[in-house]
N, C-alpha and C positions, 0 to 999 in steps of 0.2 A: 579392615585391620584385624589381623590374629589376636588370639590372648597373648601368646608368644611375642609378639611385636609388639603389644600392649604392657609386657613385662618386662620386656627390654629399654624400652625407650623411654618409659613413666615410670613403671611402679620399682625397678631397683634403683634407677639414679634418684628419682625421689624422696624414698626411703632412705636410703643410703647418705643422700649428703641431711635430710633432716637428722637423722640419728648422730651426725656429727656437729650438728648447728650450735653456733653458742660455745664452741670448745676451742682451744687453741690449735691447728692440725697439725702445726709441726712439733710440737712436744709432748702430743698426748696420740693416741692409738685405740684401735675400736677395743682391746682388749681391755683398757684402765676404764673406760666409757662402761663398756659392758658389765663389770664390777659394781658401776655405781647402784642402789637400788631402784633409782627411779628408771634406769634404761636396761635393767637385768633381763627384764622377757621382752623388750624392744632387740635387744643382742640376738635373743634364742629365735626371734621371728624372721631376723633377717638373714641369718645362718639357714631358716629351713627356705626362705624366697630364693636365697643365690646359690645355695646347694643344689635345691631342686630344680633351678633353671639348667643350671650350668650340666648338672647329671644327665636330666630330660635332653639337653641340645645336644651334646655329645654324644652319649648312647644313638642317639639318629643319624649322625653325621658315621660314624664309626660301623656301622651296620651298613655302610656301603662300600666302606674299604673290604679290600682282601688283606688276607694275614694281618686282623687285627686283635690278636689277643694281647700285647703291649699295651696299646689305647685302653683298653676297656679293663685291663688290668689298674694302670694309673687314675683312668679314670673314677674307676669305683674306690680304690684307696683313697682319691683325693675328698670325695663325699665323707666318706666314714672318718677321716682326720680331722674334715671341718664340723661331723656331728658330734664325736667328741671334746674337740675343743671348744664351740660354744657352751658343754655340756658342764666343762673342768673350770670352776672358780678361779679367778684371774686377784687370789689375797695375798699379795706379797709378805705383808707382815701377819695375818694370822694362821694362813696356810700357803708354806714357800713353798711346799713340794707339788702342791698341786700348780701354783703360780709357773714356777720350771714346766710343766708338764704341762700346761694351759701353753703358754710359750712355744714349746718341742713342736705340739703338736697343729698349732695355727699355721707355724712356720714350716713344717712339711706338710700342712697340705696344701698353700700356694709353692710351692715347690713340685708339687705331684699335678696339681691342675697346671701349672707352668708347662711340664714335662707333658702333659696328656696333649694337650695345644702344641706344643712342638711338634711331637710323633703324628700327631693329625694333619698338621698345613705340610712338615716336609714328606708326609705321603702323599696328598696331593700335590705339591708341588714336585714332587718326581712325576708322577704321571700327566701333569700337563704343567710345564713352564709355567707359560703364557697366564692359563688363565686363573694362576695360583699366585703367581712374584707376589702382586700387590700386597697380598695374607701373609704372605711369608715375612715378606719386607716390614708391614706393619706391627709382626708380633716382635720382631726383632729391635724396631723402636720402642717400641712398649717395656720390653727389657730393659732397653737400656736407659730410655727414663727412668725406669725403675732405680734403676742404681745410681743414678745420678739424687734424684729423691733421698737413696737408702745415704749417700756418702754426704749430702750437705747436713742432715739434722745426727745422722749416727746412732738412729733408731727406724725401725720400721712405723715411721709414725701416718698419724690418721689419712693425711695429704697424699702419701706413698700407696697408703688399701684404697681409697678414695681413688685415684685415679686405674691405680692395677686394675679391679673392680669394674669400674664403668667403662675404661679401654676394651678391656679383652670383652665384658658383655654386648660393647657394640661389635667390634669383631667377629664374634660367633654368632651374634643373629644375621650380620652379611653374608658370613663365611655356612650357617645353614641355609640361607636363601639360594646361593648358588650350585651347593651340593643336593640339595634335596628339593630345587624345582621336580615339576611333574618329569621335563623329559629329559633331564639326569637322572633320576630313577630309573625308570626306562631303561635307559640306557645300561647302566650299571646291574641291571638287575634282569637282563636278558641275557647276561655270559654265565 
């Protein structure tokens, strides 16, 4: 078993629903969480765990498409919006402007990593139907969970990142597994 595989399947669903334990999920969000003092550098640690997984899987996935400067453009935004934003204090009442901008900026970069996973499965999935529907199919539920989550509580709450989160991280450790076996490299990487 990889570290990779070991970081997909333990250590961010672990981390991730511990750092929400004990909290309400539909009315509260990792961002009110991550304000508190006792989970403030639990916040910043798990921002550098799912950043740098999600950056690391994708930059490899992305390095075998053609014409991928889209991907790796959203991709890299989406990092840099999530290291800002764990970075931007989430104090509504003693500092709203940074709180707005904590907000802004959480909120496009699951928007940018949304988009980087889009532009990834539907470039594989143009180049082989078959052996992509599944990815495609799956991100497309994942969405729309999403919004079904986002429309019953009316906040982007804990339950909604909670699942975004460990969805899509299972997702892309299948979706590297298939893309970046030894003889799809290969493959890929003799034209």
């Amino acid at each position: 078993m990889t570290f990779l595989t070991i970081t997909a399947y333990f250590i961010i669903p672990v981390y991730t629903i511990l750092f929400a334990w004990g909290t309400n999920w539909f009315t509260l969000n990792f961002s009110i969480l991550g304000s508190l003092a006792d989970r403030k550098n639990l916040f910043l640690l798990w921002g550098i765990i799912v950043g740098t997984y999600f950056y690391y899987v994708l930059k490899r996935i992305i390095r075998t498409l053609p014409r991928n400067k889209k991907e790796k453009a959203f991709t890299t935004l989406a990092l840099m919006l999530l290291a800002l934003a764990v970075t931007t204090p989430y104090l509504p009442d003693t500092r709203p402007f940074h709180a707005v901008l904590h907000v802004v900026l959480s909120f496009a970069a699951s928007i940018s990593l949304l988009l980087s996973l889009f532009l990834v499965i539907w470039k594989l999935y143009c180049m082989n139907r078959t052996a992509y529907r599944l990815y495609f199919v799956s991100l497309l539920l994942i969405t729309a969970v999403c919004a079904v989550l986002f429309f019953l509580t009316g906040i982007v709450s804990t339950a909604l990142e909670i699942f975004f989160i460990l969805s899509s991280t299972f997702l892309l450790r299948r979706l590297y597994g298939k893309v970046c076996s030894p003889g799809i490299l290969w493959k890929y990487q003799k034209f």
